[in-house]
KELODO-75978 format. One record per residue (C-alpha): residue in three letters; x, y, z. Coordinates in steps of 0.001 Angstrom, whole numbers, plus 500000, padded with zeros to 6 digits. Layout:
<fikols>
ALAXYZ ...
</fikols>
This chain:
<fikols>
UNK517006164639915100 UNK519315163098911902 UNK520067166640911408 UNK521152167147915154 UNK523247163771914538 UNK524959165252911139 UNK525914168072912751 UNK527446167125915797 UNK529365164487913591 UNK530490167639911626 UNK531737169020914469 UNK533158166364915675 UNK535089165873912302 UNK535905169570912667 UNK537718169790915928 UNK539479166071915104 UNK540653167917911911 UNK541511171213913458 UNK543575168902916353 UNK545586166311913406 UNK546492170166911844 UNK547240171604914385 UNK549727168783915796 UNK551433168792912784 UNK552079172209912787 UNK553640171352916084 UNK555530168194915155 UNK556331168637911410 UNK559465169598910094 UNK559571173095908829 UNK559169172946905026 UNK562021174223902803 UNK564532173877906022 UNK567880172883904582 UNK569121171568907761 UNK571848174467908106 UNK572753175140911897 UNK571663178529913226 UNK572978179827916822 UNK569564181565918568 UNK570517184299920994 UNK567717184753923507 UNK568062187980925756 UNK566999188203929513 UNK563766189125929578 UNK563254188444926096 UNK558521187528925817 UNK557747184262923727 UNK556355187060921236 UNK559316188504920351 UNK561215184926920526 UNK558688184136917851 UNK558989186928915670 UNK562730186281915478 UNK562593182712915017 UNK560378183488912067 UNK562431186492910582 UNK565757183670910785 UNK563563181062909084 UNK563422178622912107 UNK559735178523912329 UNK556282179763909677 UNK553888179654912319 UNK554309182513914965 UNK550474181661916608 UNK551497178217916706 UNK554838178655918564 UNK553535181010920829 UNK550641178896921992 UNK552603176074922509 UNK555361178022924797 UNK552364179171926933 UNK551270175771927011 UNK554711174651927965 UNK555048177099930785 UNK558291178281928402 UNK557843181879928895 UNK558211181209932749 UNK561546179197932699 UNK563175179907929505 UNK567298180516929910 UNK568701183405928001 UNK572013182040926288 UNK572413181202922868 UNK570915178011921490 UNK572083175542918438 UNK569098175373916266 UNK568533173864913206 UNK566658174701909798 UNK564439172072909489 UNK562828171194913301 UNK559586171244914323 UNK558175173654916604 UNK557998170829919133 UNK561699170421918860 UNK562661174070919288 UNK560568174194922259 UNK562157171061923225 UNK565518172833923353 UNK564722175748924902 UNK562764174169927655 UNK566110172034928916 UNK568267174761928754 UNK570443173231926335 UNK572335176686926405 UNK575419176982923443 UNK578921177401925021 UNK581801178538922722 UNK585336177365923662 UNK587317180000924123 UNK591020178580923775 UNK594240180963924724 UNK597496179108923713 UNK599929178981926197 UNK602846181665925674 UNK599939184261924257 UNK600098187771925870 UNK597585189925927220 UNK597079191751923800 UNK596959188174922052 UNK594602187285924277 UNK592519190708923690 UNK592997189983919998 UNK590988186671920243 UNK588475188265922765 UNK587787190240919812 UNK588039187787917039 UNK585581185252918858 UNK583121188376918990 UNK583459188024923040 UNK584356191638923746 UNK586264194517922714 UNK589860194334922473 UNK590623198010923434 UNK588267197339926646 UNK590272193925927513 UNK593351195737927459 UNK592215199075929411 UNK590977196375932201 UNK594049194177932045 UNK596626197496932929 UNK595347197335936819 UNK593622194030936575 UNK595496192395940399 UNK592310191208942307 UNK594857188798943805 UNK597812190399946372 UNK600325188378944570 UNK599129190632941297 UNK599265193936942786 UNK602604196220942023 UNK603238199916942069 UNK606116199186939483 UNK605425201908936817 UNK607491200106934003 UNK604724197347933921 UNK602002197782931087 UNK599997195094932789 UNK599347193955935976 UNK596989190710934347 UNK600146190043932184 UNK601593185987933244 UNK598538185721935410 UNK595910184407932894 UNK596402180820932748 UNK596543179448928689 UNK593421176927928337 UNK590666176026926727 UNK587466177758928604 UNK583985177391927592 UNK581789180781927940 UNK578070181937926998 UNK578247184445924770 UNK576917187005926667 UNK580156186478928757 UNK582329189336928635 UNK585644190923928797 UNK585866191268932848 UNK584097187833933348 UNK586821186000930967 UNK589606187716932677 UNK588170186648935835 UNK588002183420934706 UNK591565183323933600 UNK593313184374936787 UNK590939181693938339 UNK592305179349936863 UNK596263180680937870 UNK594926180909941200 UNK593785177153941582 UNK597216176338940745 UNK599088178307943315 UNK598356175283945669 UNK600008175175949401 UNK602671172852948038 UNK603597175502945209 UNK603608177795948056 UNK605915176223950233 UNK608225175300947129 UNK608522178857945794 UNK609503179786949937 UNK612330177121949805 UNK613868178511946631 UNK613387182173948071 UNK611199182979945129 UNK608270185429945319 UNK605129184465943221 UNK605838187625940923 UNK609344186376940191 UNK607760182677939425 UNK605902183986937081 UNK608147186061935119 UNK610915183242934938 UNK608131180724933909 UNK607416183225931188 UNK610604184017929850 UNK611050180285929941 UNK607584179848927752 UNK609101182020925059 UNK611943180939924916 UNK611592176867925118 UNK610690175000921517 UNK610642171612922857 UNK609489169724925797 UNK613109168584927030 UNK614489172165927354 UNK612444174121929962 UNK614073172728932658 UNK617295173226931107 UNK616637176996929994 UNK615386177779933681 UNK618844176211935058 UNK620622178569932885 UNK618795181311933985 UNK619184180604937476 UNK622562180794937290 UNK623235183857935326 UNK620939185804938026 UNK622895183952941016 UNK626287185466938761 UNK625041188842938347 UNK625081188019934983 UNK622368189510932608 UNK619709187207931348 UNK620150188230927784 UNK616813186533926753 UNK615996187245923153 UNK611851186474924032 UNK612209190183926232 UNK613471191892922825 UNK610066190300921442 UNK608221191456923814 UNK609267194871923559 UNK609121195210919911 UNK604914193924920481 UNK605260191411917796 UNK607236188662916536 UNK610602188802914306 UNK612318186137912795 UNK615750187384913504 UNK616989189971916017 UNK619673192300915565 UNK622794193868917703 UNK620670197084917845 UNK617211195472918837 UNK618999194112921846 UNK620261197819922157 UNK616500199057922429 UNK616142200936925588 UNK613823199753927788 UNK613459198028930975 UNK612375194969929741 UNK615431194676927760 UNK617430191608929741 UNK620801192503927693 UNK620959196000929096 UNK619527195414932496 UNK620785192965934950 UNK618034190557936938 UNK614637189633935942 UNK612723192117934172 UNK610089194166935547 UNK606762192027934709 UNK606048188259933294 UNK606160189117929012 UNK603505186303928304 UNK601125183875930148 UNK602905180918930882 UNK601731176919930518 UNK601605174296933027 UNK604891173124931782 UNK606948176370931927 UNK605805176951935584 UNK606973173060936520 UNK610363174125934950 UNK610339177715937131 UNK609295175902940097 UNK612253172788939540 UNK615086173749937077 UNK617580171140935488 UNK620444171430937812 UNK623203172346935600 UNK626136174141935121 UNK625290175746931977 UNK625064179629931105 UNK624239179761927895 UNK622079178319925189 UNK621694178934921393 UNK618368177696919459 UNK618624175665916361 UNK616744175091913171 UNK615085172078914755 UNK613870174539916911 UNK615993172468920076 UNK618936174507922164 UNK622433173998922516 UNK623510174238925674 UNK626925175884926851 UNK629081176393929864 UNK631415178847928421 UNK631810182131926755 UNK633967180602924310 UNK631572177429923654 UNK628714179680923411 UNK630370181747920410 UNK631730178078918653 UNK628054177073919179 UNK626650180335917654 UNK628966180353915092 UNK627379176429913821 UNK623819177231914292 UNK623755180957913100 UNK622017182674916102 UNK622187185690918374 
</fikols>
């Protein structure tokens, strides 16, 4: 009988043993972790197994048995999210599982300053490890899921160009290059509101044309107080006949930026070039802000025709021919 007794207190002790060690294998931080923050991609699809055998192989976890037992437990491998998932070296098994089971899915802000082009903006797809730059641009030549984005103009490199709104987005990482351009002209699209709609009708404008003279202002505009000033001028050189003569369309045909243009740059043949070519050019040459497209929509009214930037990075403003040149002349510009 005493040896009945001893050994079911054995047991006993046993199983309370095996339960304390395996609970802390379940609640105790891994040892060695050094606390270093590890993004965890999980896949669709992807079994607790393999979820295991990866945490392992990145050092999250030691115990592979343990982890899967307690995701089965859990009901993980039935609701777990695939995203990507801010780990750290150091947590329990508990606490990964704790993660995973709320979904507590990693987003990565994506941010596209405002004035960027499309090939900018493929450039960071890239850079951010979001996509493939080549493939962002091959969508982005016929991108126009919108009417006001389609055009059979041939001269236009991209029909997405001025229509991805500058902003900070924040994407899973297994977003890619059609969902972030989708995204993008989203976001333009909220903002072409009834009210815009009826403005742009008042002043005659198409949505096209908005959007190239909000991006010519972008580029050219250095502070705040000048947009609506720099749209006024423009405004009235195209209701002169005059040509535009804006250095950002040089820029934008030369792909990148340079410091100083010269008399033969502005000479560079191409339809984008305002000093040979009357009227707006063919296509928007960067995505505009929410402040360029408030100075498109409602320009200074002024009598100005000319401006001239200076080292503060400000314009001067002229009404003349003659006060342009005195103007250039002081501040050293084009």
């Amino acid at each position: 009988m005493k040896r009945v007794l001893w050994g079911g207190v054995a047991l006993a002790c046993l199983l309370i043993g095996s339960f304390f060690y395996w609970n802390s294998s379940l609640t105790a931080p891994k040892a060695g972790g050094d606390g270093q923050a590890v993004l965890f991609r999980v896949t669709p699809g992807m079994s607790a197994a393999a979820i295991a055998e990866q945490l392992k192989k990145e050092q999250l976890i030691d115990n592979v048995t343990a982890f899967r037992t307690e995701a089965k437990v859990s009901g993980l491998e039935k609701s777990l999210q695939a995203g990507t998932y801010r780990l750290t070296r150091g947590m329990s098994i508990r606490q990964i599982i704790d993660v995973f089971a709320k979904g507590r899915v990693e987003q990565i802000a994506f941010t596209v300053p405002e004035g960027y082009t499309v090939a900018q903006v493929a450039e960071l797809v890239e850079q951010m490890r979001l996509g493939k730059k080549e493939r962002f641009l091959e969508l982005a030549r016929n991108y126009a899921p919108y009417d006001y984005m389609q055009t059979d103009n041939p001269d236009i490199a991209y029909k997405a160009e001025g229509f991805l709104f500058p902003s900070t987005y924040f994407l899973s990482d297994d977003m890619r290059e059609e969902q972030i351009m989708a995204m993008m002209a989203k976001e333009f699209d909220k903002r072409l509101t009834p009210d815009t709609q009826r403005q742009l009708a008042d002043r005659g404008l198409t949505v096209r044309q908005w959007v190239i003279m909000a991006s010519l202002v972008e580029k050219e505009a250095q502070v705040e107080q000048d947009r609506p000033l720099i749209a006024g001028v423009f405004y009235n050189r195209l209701r002169e006949e005059m040509p535009l003569q804006s250095c950002a369309t040089i820029q934008y045909i030369l792909g990148y930026p340079k410091a100083e243009l010269t008399v033969a740059d502005t000479k560079l043949p191409s339809p984008y070039n305002t000093y040979q070519h009357a009227g707006l050019p063919p296509g928007p040459i960067a995505n505009a802000g929410a402040a360029a497209f408030s100075a498109a929509l409602a320009p200074a009214q002024t009598d100005y025709k000319f401006f001239v930037v200076q080292a503060n990075g400000a314009h001067r403003f002229s009404r003349t021919y003659d006060e342009h040149l005195t103007a250039i002349q002081q501040v050293g510009g084009l």
